[in-house]
C-alpha positions in Angstrom: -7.5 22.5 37.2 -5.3 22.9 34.1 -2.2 22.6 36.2 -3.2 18.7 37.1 -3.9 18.0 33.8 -0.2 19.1 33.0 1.4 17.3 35.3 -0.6 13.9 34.9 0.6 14.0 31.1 4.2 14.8 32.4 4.0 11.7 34.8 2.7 9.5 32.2 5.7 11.0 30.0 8.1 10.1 32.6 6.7 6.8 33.2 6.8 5.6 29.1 10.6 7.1 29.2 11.6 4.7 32.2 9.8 1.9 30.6 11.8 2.2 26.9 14.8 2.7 28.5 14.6 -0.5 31.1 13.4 -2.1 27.7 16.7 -0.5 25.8 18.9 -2.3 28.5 17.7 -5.6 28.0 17.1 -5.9 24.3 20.8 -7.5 24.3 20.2 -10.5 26.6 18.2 -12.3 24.5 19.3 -14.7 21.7 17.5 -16.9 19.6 17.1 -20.5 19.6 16.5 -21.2 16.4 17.4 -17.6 14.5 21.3 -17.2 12.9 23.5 -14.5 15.6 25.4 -12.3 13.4 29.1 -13.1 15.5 28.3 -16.8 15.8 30.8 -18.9 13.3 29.7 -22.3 14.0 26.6 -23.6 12.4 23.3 -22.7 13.9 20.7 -25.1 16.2 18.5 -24.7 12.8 21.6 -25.8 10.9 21.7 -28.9 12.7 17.8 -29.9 13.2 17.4 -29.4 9.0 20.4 -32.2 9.6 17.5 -34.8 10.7 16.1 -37.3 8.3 12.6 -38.4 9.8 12.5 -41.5 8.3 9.0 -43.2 7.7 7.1 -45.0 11.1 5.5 -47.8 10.7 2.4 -49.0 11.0 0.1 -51.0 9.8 -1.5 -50.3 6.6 -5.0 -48.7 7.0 -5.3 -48.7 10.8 -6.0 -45.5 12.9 -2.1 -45.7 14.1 -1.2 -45.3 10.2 -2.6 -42.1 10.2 -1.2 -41.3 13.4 2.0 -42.2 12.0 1.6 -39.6 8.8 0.6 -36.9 11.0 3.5 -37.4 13.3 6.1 -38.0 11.1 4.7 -34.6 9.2 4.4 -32.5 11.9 7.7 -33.1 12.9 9.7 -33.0 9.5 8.0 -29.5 9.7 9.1 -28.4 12.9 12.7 -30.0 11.9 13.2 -28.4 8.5 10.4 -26.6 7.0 9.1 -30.0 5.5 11.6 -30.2 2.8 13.2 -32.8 4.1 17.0 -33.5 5.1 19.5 -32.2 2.7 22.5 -33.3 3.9 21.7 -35.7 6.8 23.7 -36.4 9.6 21.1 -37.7 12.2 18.3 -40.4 11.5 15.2 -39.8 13.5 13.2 -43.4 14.4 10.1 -42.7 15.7 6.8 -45.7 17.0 3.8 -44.4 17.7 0.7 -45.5 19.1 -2.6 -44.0 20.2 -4.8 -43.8 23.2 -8.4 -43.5 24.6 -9.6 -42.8 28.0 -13.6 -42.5 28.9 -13.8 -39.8 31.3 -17.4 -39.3 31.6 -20.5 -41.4 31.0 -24.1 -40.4 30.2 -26.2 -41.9 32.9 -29.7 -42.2 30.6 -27.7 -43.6 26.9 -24.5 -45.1 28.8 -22.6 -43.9 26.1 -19.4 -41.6 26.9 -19.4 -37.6 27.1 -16.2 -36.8 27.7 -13.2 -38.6 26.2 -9.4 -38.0 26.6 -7.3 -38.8 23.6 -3.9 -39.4 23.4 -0.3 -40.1 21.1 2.7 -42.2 22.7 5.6 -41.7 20.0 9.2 -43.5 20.9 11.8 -41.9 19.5 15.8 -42.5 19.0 17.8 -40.0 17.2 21.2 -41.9 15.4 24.0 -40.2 14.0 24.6 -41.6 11.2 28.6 -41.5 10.7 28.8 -43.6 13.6 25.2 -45.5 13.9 25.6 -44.5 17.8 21.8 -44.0 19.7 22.5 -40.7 20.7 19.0 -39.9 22.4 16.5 -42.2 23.3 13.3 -40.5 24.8 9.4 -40.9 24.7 7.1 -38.2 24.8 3.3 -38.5 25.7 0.6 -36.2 24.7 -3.1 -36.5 26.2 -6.0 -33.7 24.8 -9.7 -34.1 26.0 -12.6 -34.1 24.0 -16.4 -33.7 24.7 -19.0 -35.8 22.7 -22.0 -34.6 21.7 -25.4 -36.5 22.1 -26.6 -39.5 20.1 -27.9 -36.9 17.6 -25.2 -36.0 15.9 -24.0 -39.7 14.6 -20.6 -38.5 13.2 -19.1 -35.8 15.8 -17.9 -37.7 17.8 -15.3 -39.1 14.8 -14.5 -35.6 13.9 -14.1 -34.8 17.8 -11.5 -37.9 18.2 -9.9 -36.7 15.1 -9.3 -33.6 16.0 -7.9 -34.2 19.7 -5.6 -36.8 17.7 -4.5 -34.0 15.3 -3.7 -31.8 18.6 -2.0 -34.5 20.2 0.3 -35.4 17.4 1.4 -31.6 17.2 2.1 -31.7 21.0 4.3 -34.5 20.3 6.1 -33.8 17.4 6.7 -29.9 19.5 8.4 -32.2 22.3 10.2 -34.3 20.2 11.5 -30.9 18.5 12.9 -29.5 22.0 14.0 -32.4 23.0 16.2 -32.6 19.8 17.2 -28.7 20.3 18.2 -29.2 23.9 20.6 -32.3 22.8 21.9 -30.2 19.9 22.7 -27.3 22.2 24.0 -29.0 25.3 24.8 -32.3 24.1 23.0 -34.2 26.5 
């Protein structure tokens, strides 16, 4: 039985060559979004988002939507420039933002809800700033569901709410990101 043996590893041999050279051919095709191409002359889509100044959203002082508003405008000065901030801007980024909550299921014996679904409207408009012309106006929606845990534990359901919120704000600020991207690399 030696002789299957041998030719089971030499299929499996032939098998991993096909697979690295299909892989070999293709390496090529890809190119980064966000990454610098060695033959590209023109600045980069990285280049141009680190161009954004997120400038502060409003809200009022010591509501929920306040720290809505720092998470947002956080999370996506990060995803725009590393969190440094603009160095030389040449688009302002205007962002409102407002939360949401939807009870999804109720607890038939304490009538309190089980299941809650939280959520982060942010309305954005991205200006160039040589010419104060609206050059994308967009709004981006985020919704993440949360379970509460019984009347026993007094405080979870904060900590639950607060952490869907945190979720929500980081599916935002990823949308606003590719929406800025998409409007950097095709213009539209």
């Amino acid at each position: 039985m030696w002789w299957r043996e041998h030719s089971i590893g030499r299929r499996r041999l032939a098998q991993l060559a096909t697979a690295v050279a299909l892989a070999s051919l293709s390496a090529g095709c890809f190119e980064p979004l966000y990454g610098t191409h060695p033959s590209a002359e023109s600045e980069t889509e990285r280049d141009r988002l680190a161009g954004v100044d997120v400038v502060r959203i409003p809200a009022q002082h010591g509501s929920p939507t306040e720290r809505l508003a720092v998470e947002l405008r956080n999370a996506v000065q990060y995803d725009l420039n590393g969190g440094s901030g603009a160095q030389a801007p040449t688009h302002r980024l205007e962002i409102s933002v407002s939360g949401s909550q939807m009870t999804v299921t109720i607890d038939p014996a304490s009538g309190r809800p089980s299941a809650q679904i939280g959520g982060v409207v942010a309305n954005y408009k991205l200006i160039e700033i040589a010419t104060g012309k609206v050059v994308v106006t967009d709004t981006t929606i985020a919704h993440v569901d949360y379970d509460i845990p019984g009347v026993e534990q007094r405080f979870a359901k904060q900590r639950a709410q607060r952490d869907a919120e945190d979720r929500a704000t980081e599916m935002a600020a990823d949308a606003i990101r590719n929406r800025l991207a998409s409007y950097f690399v095709a213009g539209t």
